[in-house]
N, C-alpha and C positions, 0 to 999 in steps of 0.2 A: 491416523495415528501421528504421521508427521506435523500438523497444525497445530495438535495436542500438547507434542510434545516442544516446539519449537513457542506457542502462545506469541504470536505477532500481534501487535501495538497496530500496526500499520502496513500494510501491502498495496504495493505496485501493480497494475496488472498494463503491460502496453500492449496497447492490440491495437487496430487498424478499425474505424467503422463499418460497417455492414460486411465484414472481410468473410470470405468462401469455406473459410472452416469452420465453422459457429464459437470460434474464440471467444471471450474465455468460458469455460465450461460450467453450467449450470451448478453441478455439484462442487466443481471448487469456490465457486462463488459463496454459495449457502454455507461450504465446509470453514472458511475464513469466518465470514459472518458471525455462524454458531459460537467460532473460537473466539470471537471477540476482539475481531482485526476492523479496523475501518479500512473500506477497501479505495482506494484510488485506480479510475481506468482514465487511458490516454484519450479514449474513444470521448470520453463523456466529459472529462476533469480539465481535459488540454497539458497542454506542456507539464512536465514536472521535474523542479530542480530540488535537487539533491543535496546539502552541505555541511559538511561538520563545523560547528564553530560551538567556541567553548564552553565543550563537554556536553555539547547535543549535537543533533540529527536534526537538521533544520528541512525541511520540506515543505515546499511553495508549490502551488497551482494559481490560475490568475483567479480563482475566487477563495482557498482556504491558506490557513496554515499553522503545520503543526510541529511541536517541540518538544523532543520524543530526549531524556537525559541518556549518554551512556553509562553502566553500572561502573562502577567504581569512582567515578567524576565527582569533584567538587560539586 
């Protein structure tokens, strides 16, 4: 219900490789997915920088990037 109602563009997930808790979880994976988020993991993506510049959401990884407007923004 949360995913649904929230409709992510894009999700973070930072997790640790081969890490002891089976992070991140299978079903929130697919539950992103379904909603139609591209999902970004630290595990697999590497570093991820974060930045607002003007009137987006700028997010880098060393191989994508994406530019996500905020609502109301020129």
């Amino acid at each position: 219900g949360f995913i649904a109602a929230v409709r992510p563009a894009l999700a973070l997930v930072s997790v640790g490789a081969h890490n002891l808790y089976g992070h991140p979880s299978g079903d929130v994976l697919r539950g992103l997915a379904e909603g139609g988020a591209q999902v970004l993991r630290s595990d697999i993506d590497g570093n991820t920088v974060v930045a607002l510049h003007r009137g987006a959401v700028e997010v880098r990884t060393q191989d994508a990037r994406f530019r996500l407007p905020l609502p109301g923004a020129p």
